[in-house]
C-alpha positions as CSV (number, residue, x, y, z in Angstrom):
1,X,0.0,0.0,0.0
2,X,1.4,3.6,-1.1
3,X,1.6,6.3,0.7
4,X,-1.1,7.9,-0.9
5,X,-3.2,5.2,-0.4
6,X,-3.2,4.9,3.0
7,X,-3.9,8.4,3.6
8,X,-7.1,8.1,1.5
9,X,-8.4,5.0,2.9
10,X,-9.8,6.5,5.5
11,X,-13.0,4.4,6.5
12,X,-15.3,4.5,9.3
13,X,-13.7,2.4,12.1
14,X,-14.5,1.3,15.5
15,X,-11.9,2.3,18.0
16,X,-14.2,-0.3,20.6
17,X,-12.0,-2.8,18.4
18,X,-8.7,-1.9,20.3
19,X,-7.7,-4.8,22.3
20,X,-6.0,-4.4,26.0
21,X,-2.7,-5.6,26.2
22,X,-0.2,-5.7,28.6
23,X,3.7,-4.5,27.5
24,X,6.7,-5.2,28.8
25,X,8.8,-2.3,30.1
26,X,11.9,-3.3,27.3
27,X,8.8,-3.1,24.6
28,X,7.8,-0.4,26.1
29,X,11.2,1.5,25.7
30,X,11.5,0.1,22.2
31,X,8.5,1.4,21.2
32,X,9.1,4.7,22.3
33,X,12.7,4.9,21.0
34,X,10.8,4.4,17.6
35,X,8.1,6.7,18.2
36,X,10.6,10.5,17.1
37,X,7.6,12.2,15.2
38,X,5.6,14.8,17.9
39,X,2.2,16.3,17.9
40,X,0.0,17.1,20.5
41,X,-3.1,19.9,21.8
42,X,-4.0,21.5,24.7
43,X,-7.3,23.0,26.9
44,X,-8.3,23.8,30.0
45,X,-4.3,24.3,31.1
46,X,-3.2,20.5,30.0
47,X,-1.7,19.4,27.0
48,X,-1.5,16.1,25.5
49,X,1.4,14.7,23.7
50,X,1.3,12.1,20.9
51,X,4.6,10.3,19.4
52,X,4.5,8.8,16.8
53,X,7.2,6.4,14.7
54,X,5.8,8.0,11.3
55,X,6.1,11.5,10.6
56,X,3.1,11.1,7.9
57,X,1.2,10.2,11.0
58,X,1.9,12.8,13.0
59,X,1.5,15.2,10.3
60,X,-1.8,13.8,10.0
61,X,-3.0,14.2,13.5
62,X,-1.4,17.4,13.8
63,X,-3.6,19.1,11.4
64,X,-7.1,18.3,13.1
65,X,-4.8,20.2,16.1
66,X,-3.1,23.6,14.4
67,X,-5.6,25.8,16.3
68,X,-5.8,23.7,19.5
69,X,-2.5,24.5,21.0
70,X,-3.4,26.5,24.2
71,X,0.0,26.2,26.4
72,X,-0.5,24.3,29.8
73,X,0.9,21.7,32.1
74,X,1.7,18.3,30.4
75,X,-1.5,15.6,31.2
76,X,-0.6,12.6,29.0
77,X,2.1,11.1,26.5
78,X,1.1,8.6,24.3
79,X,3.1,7.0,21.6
80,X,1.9,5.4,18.8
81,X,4.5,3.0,17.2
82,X,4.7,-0.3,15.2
83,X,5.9,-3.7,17.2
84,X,5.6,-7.4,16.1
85,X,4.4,-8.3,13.2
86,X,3.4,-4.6,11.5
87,X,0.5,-4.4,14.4
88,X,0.0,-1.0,15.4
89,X,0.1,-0.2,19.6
90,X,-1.0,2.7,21.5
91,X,0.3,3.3,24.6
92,X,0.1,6.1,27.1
93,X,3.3,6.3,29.2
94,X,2.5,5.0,32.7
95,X,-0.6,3.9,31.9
96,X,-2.6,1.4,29.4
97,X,-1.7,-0.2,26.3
98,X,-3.6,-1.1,23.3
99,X,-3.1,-3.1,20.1
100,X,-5.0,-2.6,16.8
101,X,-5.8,-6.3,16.4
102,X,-5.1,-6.6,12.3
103,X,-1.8,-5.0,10.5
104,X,-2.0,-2.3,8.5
105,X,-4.0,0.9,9.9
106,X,-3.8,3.3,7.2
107,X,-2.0,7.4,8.0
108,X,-5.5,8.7,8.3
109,X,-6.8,5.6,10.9
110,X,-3.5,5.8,12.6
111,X,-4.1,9.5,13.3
112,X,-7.8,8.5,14.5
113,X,-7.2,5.6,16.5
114,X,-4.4,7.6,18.0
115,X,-6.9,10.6,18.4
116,X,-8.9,7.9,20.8
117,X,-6.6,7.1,23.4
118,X,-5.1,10.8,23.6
119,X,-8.4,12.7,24.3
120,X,-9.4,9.6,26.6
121,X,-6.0,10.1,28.4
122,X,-6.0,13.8,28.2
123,X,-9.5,14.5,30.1
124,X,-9.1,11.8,32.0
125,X,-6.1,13.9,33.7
126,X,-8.6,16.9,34.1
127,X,-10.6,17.1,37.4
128,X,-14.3,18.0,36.4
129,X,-13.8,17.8,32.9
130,X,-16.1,16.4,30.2
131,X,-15.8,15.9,26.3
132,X,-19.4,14.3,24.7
133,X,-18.9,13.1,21.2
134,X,-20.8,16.3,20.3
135,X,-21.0,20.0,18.3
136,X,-20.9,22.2,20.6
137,X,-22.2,26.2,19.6
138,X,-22.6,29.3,21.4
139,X,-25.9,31.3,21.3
140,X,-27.1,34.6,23.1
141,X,-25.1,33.9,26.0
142,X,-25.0,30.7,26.4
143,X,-24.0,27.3,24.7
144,X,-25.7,24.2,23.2
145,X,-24.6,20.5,22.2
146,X,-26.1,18.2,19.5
147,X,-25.1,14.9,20.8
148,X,-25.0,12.2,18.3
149,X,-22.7,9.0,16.5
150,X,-20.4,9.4,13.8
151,X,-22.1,10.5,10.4
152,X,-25.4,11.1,12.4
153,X,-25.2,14.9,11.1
154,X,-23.5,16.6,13.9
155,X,-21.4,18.7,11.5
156,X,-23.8,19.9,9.0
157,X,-26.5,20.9,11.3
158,X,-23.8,23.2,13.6
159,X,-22.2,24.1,10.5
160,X,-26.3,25.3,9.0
161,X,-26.3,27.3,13.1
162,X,-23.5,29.2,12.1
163,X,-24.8,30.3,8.9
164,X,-28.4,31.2,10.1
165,X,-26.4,33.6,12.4
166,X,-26.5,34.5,15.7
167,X,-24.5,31.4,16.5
168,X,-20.7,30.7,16.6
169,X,-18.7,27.2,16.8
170,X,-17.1,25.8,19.9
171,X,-16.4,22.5,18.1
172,X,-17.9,20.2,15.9
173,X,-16.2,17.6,17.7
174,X,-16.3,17.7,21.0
175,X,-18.9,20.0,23.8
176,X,-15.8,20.2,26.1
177,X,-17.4,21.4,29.7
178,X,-16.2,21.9,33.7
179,X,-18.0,23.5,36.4
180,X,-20.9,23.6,33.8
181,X,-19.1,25.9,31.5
182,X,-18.1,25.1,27.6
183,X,-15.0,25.8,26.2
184,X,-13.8,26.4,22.8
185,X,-12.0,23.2,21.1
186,X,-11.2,24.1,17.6
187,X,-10.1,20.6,16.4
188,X,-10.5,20.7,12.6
189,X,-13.6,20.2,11.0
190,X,-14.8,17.6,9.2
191,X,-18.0,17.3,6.5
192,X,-18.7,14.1,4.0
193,X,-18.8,14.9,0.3
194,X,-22.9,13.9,0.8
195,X,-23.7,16.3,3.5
196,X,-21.9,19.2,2.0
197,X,-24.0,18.4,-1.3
198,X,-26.9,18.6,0.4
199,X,-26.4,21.4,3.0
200,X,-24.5,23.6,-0.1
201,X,-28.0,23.3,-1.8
202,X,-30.1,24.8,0.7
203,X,-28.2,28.3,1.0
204,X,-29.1,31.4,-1.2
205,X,-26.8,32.2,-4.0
206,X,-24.9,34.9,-1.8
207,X,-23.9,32.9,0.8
208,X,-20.2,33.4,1.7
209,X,-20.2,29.6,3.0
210,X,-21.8,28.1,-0.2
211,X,-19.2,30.3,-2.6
212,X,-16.0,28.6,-0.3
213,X,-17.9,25.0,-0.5
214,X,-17.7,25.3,-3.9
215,X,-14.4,26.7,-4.1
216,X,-13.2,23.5,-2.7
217,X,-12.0,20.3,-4.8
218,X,-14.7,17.5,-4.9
219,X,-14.4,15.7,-1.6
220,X,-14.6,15.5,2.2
221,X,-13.7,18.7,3.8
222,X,-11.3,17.0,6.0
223,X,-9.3,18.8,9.0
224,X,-11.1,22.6,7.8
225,X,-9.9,25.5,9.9
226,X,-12.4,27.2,11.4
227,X,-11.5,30.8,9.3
228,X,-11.5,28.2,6.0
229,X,-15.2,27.4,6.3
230,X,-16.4,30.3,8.1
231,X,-14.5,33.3,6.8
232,X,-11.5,35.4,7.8
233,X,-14.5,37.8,9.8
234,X,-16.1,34.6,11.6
235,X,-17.1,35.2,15.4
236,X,-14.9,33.1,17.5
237,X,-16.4,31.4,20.7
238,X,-16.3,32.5,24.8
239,X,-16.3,30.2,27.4
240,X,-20.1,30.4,28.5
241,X,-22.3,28.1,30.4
242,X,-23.8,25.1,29.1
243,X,-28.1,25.8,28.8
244,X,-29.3,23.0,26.6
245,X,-28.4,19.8,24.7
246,X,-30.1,18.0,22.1
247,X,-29.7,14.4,21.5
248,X,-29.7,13.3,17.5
249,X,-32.8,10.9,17.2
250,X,-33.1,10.5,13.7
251,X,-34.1,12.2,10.5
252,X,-37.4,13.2,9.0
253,X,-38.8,15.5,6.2
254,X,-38.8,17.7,9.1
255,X,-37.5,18.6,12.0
256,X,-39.2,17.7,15.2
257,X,-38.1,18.6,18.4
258,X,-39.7,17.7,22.5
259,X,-38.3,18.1,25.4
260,X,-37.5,15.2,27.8
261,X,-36.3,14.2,31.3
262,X,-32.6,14.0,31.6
263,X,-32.7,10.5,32.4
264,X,-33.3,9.9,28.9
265,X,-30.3,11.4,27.9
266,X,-27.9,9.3,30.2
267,X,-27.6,6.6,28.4
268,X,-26.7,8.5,25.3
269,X,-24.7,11.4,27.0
270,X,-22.7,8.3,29.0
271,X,-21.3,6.2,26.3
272,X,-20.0,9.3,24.3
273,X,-18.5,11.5,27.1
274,X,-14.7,11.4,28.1
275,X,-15.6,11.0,31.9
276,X,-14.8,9.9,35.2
277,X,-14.8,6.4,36.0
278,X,-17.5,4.1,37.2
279,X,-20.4,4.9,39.1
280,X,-19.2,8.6,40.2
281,X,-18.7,9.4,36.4
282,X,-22.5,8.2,35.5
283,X,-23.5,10.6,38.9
284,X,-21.8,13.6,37.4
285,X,-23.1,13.5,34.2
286,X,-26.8,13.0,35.4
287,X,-26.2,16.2,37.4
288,X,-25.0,18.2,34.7
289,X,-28.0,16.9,32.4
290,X,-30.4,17.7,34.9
291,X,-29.1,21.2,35.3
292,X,-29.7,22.2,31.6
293,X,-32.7,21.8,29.3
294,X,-32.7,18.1,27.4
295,X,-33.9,17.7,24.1
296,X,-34.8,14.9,21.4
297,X,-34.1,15.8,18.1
298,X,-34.9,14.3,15.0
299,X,-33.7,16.3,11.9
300,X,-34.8,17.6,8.9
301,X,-32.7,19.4,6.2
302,X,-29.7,21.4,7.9
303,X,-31.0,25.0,7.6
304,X,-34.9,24.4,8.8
305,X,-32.9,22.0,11.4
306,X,-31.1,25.5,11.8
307,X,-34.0,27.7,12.5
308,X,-36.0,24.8,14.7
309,X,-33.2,25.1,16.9
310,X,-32.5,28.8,17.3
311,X,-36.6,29.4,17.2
312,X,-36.7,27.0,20.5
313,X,-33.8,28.2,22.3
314,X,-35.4,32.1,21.9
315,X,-38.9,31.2,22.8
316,X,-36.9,29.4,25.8
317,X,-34.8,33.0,26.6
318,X,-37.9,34.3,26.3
């Protein structure tokens, strides 16, 4: 497999397929020895490092981090290198070990994989800290988080937020929040060739966001700066507390929205949040649903999903 070739192979994998394992300290050493390529992010005053033993890797994972760099005191190294027979391990220093069960993982899953064990390992180091899978925007004062899996249309609907106005990106990655409070995360965005199709469809033919879509080759935008999809001009987010989240439910013609108990939410808000441990973890994250409105939301096209959204949260300012 070329170079190019594994950069583009980038399909939809299940980091739940990493397998425990336990490494010697000698491996251990030999693995990082290998592992000479850095990259790494920061928030909330800690800072991740990931090694890697290919610089395409690192290059890789660096560029879903240019604009998360925020300085701080180091929380995690992990190093990402090549062992027996071509499998790929993950390991953070001090801590567990993983193996990707089947050689070869791709530049692009390498990166992702890697992206796993590093935000895992990073938030884990933060005291009061949670990351849900999630978008996460800022709106009149306050902030809001689309919960939802992979390809469940996350980034288009935040993106179609944006663009109705009145609302600016925290991530479309991650709703990073402690003490009830979301701060900005401005990992690189990143939109299927479907959903920008689609969403580029709906905007009027003056829209500053449809003109850059199109400006771009055919393909995913992949790793997009937040000032590449938005504009040189685009409002950048403020810590500000969390008031609502809406859990992604499914898609319709249109967009339907209810209100419902936080308990609902747990299950969905639990398996995607970067969280405490055990029990006590499940506790916090209850509390921190039950102190916010909870939402089920089933989505239509991106812009009506757009103004459903904004038209709740004023009647709920209201």
């Amino acid at each position: 497999m070329t170079s190019v070739e594994r950069r583009e192979a980038l399909v939809l994998i299940d980091p739940a397929a990493l397998v425990p394992c336990e490494l010697s300290a000698a491996t251990r050493g030999e693995l990082r020895a290998a592992a000479v390529a850095r990259a790494g992010f920061g928030v909330l005053g800690r800072r991740v490092t990931v090694r890697f033993d290919e610089a395409e890797c690192a290059e890789a994972f660096g560029a879903r981090y240019r604009d998360v760099q925020s300085p701080g005191l180091p929380a995690a190294e992990v190093i990402v290198a090549r062992g027996a027979g071509g499998r790929t391990f993950f390991a953070v220093e001090g801590g567990e070990a993983f193996v990707w069960p089947e050689p070869p993982l791709g530049i692009g899953a390498t990166a992702f994989v890697a992206d796993v064990v590093a935000t895992h390992a990073l938030f884990s180091a933060i005291p009061g800290a949670f990351a849900f899978h999630a978008a996460s925007l800022a709106y009149r004062g306050g902030a809001f988080a689309i919960l939802g899996a992979s390809e469940a249309g996350k980034s288009t609907t935040a993106l179609a937020c944006v663009e109705a106005g009145g609302c600016a990106l925290f991530s479309d990655e991650r709703c990073v929040v402690k003490d009830g409070v979301v701060h900005p995360f401005a990992r690189g965005l990143n939109v299927r060739t479907g959903a920008l199709g689609i969403f580029a469809g709906e905007l009027p033919p003056s829209s500053g966001l449809r003109a850059r879509i199109a400006a771009r080759p055919p393909g995913e935008w992949r790793d997009a700066r937040f000032d590449e999809v938005f504009g040189p001009d685009a409002t950048a987010a403020r810590p500000l507390p969390l008031r609502a989240i809406f859990a992604i439910a499914g898609r319709a013609d249109a967009p339907a929205i209810r209100r419902v108990d936080a308990a609902m939410l747990l299950p969905a808000a639990s398996s995607c949040a970067k969280r405490p441990a055990g029990l006590a973890g499940i506790a916090a994250i209850l509390a921190l649903l039950r102190g916010v409105a909870c939402y089920e939301l089933v989505l239509g096209s991106p812009c009506a999903t757009a103004r459903a959204l904004t038209a709740l949260l004023d009647r709920d300012a209201a």
